[in-house]
Steps between C-alpha positions, in 0.01 A plus 500: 500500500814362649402659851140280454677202379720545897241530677343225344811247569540652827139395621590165330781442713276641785277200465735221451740593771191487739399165330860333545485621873168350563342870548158403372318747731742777350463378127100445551544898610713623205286267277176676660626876437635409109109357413364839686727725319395350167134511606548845592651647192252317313210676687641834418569401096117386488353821682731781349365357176093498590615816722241393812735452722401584910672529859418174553647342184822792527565348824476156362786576259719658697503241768524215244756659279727743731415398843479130491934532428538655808292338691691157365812660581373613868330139568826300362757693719230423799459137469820418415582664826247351703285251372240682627184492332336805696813684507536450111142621403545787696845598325335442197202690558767786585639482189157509310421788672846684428454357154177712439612788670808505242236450205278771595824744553625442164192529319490829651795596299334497209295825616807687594754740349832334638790289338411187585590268292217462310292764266204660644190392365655173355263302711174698352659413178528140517134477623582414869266580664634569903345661845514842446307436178264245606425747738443768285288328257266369756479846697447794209207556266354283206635742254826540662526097540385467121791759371745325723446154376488646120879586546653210663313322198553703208755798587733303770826621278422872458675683816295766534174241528693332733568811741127522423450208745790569714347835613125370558643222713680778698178703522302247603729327801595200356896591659380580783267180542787247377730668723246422771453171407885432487518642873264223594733243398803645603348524816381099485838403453667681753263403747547130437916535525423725837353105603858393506753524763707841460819444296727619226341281232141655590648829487656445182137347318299813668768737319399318195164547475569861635716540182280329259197747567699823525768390209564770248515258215 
């Protein structure tokens, strides 16, 4: 609670510190990523409830609720720098695009057998619904679909129901089709820093996203 209650007073001070300097392009971008992130993590609350959640409305959340941050971040630094519109939307876009990628590579954790800071499975049993399920879901049989859904529902706190799901995701791709998807955004973002000028701060932001897809936890 006290860590929420920081961040909270941290962003406050974010926003008045670009309102005493007259940074209204910066606040109107910090202002812009707060409403998405609540928009976002509303989204997910109303469709891990109803439990019809698809790729198009996963990739809604995450961009709302994880990516628009660093997006913000990416598209603050840039037009504070430059007062460049162009320059700034394609920082941000960057950062929307690393964003994701770091998304889809954590929900992947949930499917694997390493320390990572968080339990496997613990996604399945909060209802989240992410890629490599989505996938799944829309990809195996009726029956399979039907049994899958009756967990996450009804048995979402018994662990061996849980590895239930877990092992049919492996079996039917759905790592190996987030992990492609991620790729494709990795590959978006590097592609817009290889735009810029070579230098140490764009070898420093590619190492990022390097490290945010291949992170460990």
């Amino acid at each position: 609670k006290a860590s929420v209650l920081v961040g909270d007073y941290l962003l406050a001070k974010g926003l008045l510190l670009s309102l005493e300097n007259k940074d209204f392009k910066v606040l109107e971008i910090l202002s812009d990523a707060v409403k998405k992130m609540s928009e976002g993590e509303l989204l997910q609350l109303e469709k891990s409830r109803l439990l019809n959640i698809t790729e198009e409305d996963y990739f809604s959340i995450i961009r709302n609720k994880t990516a628009s941050l660093l997006a913000s971040a990416c598209a603050a630094g840039a037009f504070s720098a430059s007062q460049d519109d162009a320059l700034t939307e394609k920082l941000r876009l960057f950062g929307e695009n690393t964003g994701i990628a770091f998304q889809i590579k954590d929900d992947l954790f949930d499917y694997g057998s390493a320390d990572v800071g968080k339990p496997t499975g613990n996604d399945i049993r909060e209802k989240k619904l992410t890629l490599p399920l989505i996938y799944t879901l829309k990809t195996t049989s009726a029956e399979t679909r039907r049994k899958l859904i009756y967990i996450i529902k009804n048995k979402n706190k018994d662990k061996s129901s849980v590895q239930l799901v877990i092992d049919e995701v492996k079996k039917a791709g759905g790592i190996q089709y987030a992990e492609g998807v991620m790729a494709s955004y990795k590959k978006a973002a590097i592609d817009l820093l290889e735009s810029f000028p070579a230098s140490e701060a764009r070898d420093a932001l590619s190492e990022m996203v390097t490290f945010t897809t291949e992170r460990k936890k």
